[in-house]
C-alpha positions as CSV (number, residue, x, y, z in Angstrom):
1,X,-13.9,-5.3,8.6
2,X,-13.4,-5.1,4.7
3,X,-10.3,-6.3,3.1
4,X,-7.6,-8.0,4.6
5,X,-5.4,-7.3,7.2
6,X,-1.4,-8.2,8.2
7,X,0.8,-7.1,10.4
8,X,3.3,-4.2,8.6
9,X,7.3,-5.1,9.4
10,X,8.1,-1.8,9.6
11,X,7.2,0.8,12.5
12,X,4.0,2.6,12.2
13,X,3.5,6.6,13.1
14,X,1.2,6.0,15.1
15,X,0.1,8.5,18.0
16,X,1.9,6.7,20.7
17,X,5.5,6.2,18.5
18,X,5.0,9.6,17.7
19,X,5.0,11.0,21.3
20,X,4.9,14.3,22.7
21,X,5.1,15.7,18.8
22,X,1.7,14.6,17.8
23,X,2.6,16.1,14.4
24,X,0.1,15.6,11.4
25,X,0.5,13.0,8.6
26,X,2.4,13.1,5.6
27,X,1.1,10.5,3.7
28,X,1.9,10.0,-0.1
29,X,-0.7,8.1,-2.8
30,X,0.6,6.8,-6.0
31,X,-0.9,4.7,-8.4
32,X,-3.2,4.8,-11.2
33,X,-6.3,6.8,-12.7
34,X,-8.1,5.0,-9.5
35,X,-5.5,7.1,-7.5
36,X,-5.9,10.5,-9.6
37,X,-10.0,10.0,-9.3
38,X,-10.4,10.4,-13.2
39,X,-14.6,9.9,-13.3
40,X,-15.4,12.0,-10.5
41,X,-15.9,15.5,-11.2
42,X,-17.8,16.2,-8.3
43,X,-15.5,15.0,-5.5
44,X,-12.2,14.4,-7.1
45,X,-11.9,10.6,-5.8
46,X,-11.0,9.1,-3.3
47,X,-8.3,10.5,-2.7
48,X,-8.8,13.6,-3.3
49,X,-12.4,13.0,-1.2
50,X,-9.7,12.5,2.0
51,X,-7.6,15.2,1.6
52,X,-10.3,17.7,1.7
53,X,-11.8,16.2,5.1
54,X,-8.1,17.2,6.0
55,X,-8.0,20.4,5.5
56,X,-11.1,21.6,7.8
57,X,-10.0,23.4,11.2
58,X,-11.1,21.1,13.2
59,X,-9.2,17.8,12.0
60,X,-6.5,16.2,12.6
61,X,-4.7,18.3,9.8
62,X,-2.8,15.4,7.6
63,X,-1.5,16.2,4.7
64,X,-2.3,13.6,1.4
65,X,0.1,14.3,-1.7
66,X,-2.0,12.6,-5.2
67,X,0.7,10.9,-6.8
68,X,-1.9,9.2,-9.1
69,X,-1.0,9.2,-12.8
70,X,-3.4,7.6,-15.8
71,X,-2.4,4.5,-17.2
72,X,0.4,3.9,-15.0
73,X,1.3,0.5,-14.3
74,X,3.5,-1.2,-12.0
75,X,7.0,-0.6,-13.5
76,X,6.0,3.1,-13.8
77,X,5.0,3.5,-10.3
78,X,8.3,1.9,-9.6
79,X,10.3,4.5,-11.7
80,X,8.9,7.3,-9.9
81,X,9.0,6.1,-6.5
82,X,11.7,7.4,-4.6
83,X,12.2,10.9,-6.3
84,X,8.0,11.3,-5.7
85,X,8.9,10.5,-2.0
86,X,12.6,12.8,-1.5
87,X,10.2,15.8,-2.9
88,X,6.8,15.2,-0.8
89,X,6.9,16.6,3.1
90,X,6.4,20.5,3.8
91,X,9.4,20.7,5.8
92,X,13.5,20.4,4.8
93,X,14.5,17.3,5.7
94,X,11.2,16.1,6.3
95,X,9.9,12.9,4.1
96,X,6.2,11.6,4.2
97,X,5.1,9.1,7.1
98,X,3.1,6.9,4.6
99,X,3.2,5.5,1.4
100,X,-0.1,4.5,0.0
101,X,-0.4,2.4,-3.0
102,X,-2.8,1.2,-5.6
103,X,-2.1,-0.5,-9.1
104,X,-2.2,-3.3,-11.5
105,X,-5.6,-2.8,-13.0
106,X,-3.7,-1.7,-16.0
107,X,-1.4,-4.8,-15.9
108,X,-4.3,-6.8,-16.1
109,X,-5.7,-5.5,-19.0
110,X,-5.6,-8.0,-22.5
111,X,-4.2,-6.0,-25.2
112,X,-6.5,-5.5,-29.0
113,X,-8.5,-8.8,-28.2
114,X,-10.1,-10.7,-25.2
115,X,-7.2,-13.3,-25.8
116,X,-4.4,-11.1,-26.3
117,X,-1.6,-10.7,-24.3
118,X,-1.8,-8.9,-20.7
119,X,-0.3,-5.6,-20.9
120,X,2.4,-6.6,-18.4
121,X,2.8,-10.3,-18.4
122,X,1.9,-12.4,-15.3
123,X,5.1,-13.4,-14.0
124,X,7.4,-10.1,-15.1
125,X,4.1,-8.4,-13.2
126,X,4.6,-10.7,-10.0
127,X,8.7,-9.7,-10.5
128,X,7.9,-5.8,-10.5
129,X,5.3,-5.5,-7.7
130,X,7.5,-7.2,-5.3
131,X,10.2,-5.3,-5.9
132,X,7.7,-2.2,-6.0
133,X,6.4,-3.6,-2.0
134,X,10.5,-4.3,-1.1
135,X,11.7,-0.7,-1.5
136,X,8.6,1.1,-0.5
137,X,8.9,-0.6,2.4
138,X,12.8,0.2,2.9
139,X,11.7,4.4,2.8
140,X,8.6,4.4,5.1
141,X,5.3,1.7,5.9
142,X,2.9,0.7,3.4
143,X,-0.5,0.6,2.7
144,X,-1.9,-1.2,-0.3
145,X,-5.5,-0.4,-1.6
146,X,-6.9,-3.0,-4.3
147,X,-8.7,-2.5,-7.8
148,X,-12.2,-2.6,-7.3
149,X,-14.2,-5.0,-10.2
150,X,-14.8,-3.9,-13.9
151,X,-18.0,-4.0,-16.1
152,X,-16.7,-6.6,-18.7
153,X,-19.4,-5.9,-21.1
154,X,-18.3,-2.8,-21.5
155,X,-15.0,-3.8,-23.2
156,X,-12.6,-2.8,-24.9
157,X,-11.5,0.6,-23.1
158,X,-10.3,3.0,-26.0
159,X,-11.1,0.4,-28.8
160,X,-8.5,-1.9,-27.4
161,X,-8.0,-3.0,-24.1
162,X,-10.2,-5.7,-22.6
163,X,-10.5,-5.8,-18.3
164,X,-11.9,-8.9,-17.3
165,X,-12.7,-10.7,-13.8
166,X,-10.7,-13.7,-14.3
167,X,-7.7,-11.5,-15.2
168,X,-8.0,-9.1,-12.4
169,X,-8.9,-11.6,-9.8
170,X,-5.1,-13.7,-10.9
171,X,-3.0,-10.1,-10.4
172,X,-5.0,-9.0,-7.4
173,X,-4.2,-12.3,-5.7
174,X,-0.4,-11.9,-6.7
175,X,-0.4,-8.8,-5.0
176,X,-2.4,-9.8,-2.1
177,X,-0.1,-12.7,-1.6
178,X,2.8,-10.1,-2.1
179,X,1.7,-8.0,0.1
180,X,1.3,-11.0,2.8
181,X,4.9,-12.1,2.6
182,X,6.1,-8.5,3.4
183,X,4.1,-7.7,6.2
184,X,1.5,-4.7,4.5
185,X,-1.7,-4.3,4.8
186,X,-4.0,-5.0,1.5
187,X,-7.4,-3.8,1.3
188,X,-9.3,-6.1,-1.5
189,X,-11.9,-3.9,-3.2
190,X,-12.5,-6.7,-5.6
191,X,-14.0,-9.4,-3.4
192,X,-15.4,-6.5,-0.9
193,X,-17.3,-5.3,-3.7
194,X,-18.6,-8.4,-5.8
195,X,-19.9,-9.5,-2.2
196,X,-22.0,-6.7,-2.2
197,X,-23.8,-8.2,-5.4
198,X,-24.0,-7.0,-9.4
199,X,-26.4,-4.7,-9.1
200,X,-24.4,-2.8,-6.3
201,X,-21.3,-2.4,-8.1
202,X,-22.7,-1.5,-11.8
203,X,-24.0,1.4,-9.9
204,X,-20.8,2.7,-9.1
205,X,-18.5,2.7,-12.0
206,X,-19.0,5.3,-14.6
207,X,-19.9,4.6,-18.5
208,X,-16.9,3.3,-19.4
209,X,-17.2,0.3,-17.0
210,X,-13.5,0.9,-15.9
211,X,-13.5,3.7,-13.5
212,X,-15.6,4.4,-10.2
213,X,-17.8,7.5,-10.7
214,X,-18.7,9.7,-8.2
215,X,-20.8,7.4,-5.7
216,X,-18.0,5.1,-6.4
217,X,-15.2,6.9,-5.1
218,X,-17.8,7.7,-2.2
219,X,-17.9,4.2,-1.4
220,X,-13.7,3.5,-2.0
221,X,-13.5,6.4,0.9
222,X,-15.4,4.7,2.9
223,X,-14.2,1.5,2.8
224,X,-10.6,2.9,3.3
225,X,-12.1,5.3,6.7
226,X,-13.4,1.9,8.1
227,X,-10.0,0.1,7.3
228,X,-8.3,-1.0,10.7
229,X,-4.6,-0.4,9.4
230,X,-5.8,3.5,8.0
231,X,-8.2,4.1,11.8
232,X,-5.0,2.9,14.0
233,X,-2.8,5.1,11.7
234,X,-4.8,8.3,11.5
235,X,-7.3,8.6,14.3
236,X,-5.2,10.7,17.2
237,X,-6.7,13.4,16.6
């Protein structure tokens, strides 16, 4: 199974907590470009991928909000958090079963030169997403989805931010480790992909060597569909 796996210290809707109600999903996804599926005009991303398999007659009917918004790195996410959840679930009173999360690609990134300074420095970074993780956790369980790996020779994005490995590998880990101290789930895109050799992951990222393209996002969807923590949370159809 891809990615890593821990035990969530919250509740999870699952099909047999939920009972006789059986009621579809609401599950939130905020985050970054990665989120919003910028590079794939055909399908949308990932995201957006799942939420259409959703909305066919025949499924189990959940309902995925796109909180994804370009650029955004961890503070923002922060910032919007809570009023994004209050205004997401199609009933009063109602507020989603699920947050999905996915960012720090953009904290990662060195700013004007290969040696410049991370947009978000390491340890107000490390500060941020644990405080991010702490109250997510306090409205509703957590998912976390990883960056997936960058085409470094195709730096600088927009003339001036440099995404390297080394970098992304040190603030992936700090959110996997994170993510391990309060009990959610992290899927690690980085190391599943890189496994799967150079050749395999060029292929998928679009011109700008940042973003997945379309057979990208195909392959993030995936990944998440074969997840244990998203099968057990989803599949009571």
């Amino acid at each position: 199974m891809q990615g890593t796996i821990f035990q969530s210290s919250r509740p999870w809707p699952r099909s047999e907590s939920l009972g006789v109600q059986r009621h579809p999903l609401k599950l939130v996804a905020l985050g970054d470009s990665v989120v919003y599926g910028y590079g794939d005009p055909e399908g949308g991303g990932w995201v957006e991928r799942l939420r259409r398999q959703w909305l066919s007659p025949d499924s189990s009917g959940h309902v995925l909000y796109n909180l994804g918004v370009r650029g955004n790195r961890v503070t923002q996410v922060h910032e919007r958090l809570e009023a994004e959840f209050r205004h997401r679930g199609e009933l009063r009173n109602r507020v989603p079963d699920l947050i999905v999360l996915s960012v720090g690609l953009n904290d990662s990134a060195r700013v004007q030169s290969p040696q410049g300074k991370h947009y978000t420095e390491f340890d107000r970074f490390q500060i941020a997403m644990d405080s991010l993780l702490s109250r997510a956790q306090q409205l509703c369980p957590v998912l976390f989805v990883g960056m997936v790996p960058v085409d470094e020779a195709r730096m600088p994005f927009q003339g001036c931010l440099y995404y390297d490995h080394a970098s992304q590998y040190r603030y992936k880990e700090a959110t996997r480790l994170i993510c391990m101290e309060q009990g959610i789930p992290y899927l690690d895109l980085f190391q599943t992909w890189l496994q799967r050799g150079e050749e395999w992951w060029r292929l998928r990222l679009c011109i700008d060597g940042l973003h997945p393209n379309s057979v990208g996002y195909q392959a993030i969807l995936k990944d998440v569909l074969t997840w244990e923590p998203m099968v057990q949370l989803t599949n009571f159809e």
